[in-house]
VOGURO-634917 format. One record per residue (C-alpha): x, z, y; residue number from 0. Coordinates in Angstrom, 1 decimal, padded with zeros to 4 digits. Layout:
BEGIN
X Z Y NUM
...
! end
This chain:
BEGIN
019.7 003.9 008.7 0
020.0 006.6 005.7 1
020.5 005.5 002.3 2
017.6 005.7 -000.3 3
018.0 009.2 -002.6 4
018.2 008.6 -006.1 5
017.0 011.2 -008.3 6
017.9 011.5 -011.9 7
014.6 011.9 -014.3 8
015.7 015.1 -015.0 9
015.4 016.3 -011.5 10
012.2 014.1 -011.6 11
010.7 016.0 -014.7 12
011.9 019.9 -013.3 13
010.2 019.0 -010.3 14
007.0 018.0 -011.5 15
007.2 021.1 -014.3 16
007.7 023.2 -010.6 17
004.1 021.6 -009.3 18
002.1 021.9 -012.4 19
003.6 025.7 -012.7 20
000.9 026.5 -009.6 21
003.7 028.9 -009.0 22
003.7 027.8 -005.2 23
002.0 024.9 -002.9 24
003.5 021.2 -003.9 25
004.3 020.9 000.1 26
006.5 024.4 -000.4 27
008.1 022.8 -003.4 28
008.8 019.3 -002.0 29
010.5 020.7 001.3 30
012.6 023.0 -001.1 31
013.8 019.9 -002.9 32
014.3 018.3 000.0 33
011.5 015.2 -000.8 34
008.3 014.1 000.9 35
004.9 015.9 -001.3 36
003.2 012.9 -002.2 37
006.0 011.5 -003.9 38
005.9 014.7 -006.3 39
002.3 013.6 -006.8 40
003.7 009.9 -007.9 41
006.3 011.8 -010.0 42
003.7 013.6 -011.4 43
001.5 010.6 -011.7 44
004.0 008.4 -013.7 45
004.8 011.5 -016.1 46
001.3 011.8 -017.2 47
000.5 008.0 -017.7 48
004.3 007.1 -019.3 49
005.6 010.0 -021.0 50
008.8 009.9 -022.2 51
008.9 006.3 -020.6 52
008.6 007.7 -017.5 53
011.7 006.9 -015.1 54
013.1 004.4 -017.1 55
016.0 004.4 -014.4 56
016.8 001.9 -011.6 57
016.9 -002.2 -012.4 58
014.5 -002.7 -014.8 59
011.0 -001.7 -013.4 60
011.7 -002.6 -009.9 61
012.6 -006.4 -010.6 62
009.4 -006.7 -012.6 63
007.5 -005.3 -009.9 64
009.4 -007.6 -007.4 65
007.7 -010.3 -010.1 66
004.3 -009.3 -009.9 67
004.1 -008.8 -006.7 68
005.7 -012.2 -005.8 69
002.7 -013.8 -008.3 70
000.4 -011.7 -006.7 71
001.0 -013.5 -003.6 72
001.1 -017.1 -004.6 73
-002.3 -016.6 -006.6 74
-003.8 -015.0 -003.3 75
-002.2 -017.9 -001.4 76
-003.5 -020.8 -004.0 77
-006.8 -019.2 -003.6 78
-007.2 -018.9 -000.1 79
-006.2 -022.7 -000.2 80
-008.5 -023.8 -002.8 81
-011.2 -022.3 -000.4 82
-010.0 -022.4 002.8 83
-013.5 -022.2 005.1 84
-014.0 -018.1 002.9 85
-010.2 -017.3 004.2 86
-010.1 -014.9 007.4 87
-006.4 -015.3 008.3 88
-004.8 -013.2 010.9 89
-007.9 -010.6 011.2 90
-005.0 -008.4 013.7 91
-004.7 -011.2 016.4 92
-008.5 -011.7 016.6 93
-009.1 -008.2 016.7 94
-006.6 -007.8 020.1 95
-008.0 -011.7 021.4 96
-008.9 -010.6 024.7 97
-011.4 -014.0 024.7 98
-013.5 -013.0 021.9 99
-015.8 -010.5 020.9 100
-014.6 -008.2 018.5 101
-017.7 -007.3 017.0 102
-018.7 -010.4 016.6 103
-019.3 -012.0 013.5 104
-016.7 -014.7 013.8 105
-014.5 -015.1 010.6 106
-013.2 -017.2 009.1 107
-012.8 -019.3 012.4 108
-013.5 -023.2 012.0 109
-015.9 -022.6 008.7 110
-018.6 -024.7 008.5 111
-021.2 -022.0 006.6 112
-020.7 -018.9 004.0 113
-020.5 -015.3 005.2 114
-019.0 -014.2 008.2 115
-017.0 -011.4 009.7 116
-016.4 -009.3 012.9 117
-012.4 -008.9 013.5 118
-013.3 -005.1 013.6 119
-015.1 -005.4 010.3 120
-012.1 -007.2 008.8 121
-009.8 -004.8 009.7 122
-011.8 -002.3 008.5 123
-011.6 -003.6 004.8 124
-007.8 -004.1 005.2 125
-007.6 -000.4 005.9 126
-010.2 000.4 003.2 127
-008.8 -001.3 000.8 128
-005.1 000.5 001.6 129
-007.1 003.7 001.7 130
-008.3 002.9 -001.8 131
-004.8 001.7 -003.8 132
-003.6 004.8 -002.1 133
-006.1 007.3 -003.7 134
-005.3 005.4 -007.3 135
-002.1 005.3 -007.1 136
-001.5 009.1 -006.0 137
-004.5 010.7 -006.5 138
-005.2 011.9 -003.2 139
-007.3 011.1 -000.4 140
-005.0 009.2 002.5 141
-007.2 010.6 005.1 142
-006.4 014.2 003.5 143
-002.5 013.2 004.0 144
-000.4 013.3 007.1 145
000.8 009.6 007.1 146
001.1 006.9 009.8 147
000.0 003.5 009.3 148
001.7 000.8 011.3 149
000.6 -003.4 010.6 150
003.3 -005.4 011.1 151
003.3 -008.8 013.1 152
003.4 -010.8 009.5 153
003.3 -010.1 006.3 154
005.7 -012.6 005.3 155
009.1 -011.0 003.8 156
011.0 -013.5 006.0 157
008.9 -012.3 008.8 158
008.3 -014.0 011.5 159
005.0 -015.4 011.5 160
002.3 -014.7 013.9 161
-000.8 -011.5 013.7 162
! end
């Protein structure tokens, strides 16, 4: 596996200059520079809503992230406990469960009333909602981009667990 390129933020800042010059298409730009296009668009992103804050180098912003993210999912995990019966846990093996209906309005499994749930409608929520911190965060449609979108077995960073 290739190591991660590092860009300084001056490279960051010329190359983002480059894309708002509408001198040439962003996708011509970003294979010149030898990056992917909708990371210019995140460059380009960050620039506009930090300024001169913008690429405040490696370290810093990453281990706060790392943070959030990491209280993100021990709210979400509190949550679903505090409610268990309104959880739908592993929507992706329910959707491939040869034995059920997967149209059918069946999560979460084992609650005794509330709203329900077909796996397929699950899933599409999940993807919906990825669709939607995708637009936000870059600006662009995904549907309009030329990505692949793979769900792993678990979520879990140690991995492991089951779909």
């Amino acid at each position: 596996m290739s190591a991660r390129k590092q860009f300084t933020p001056a490279f960051k800042r010329e190359a983002v200059q480059l894309v708002e010059s509408g001198s040439r298409p962003a996708a011509a730009i970003a294979r010149e520079l030898g990056v992917r296009r909708n990371q210019l668009y995140k460059w380009q992103t960050e620039l506009r809503a930090r300024g001169n804050t913008a690429f405040p180098g490696p370290g810093a912003r990453k281990e706060r992230t790392t943070e959030v993210t990491r209280l993100k999912r021990e709210l979400a995990r509190a949550q679903g406990a505090r409610v268990p019966g309104r959880m739908i846990a592993s929507s992706k093996s329910w959707l491939c469960h040869a034995g059920v209906d997967r149209h059918a309005a069946i999560l979460p499994w084992g609650a005794a009333d509330g709203p329900r749930l077909s796996p397929v409608d699950a899933s599409a929520r999940v993807l919906e909602h990825i669709a939607a911190v995708w637009a936000h965060r870059h600006g662009t449609r995904l549907a309009a981009e030329d990505v692949v979108l793979t769900v792993p077995a678990s979520f879990e960073l140690t991995g492991g667990g089951s779909a």
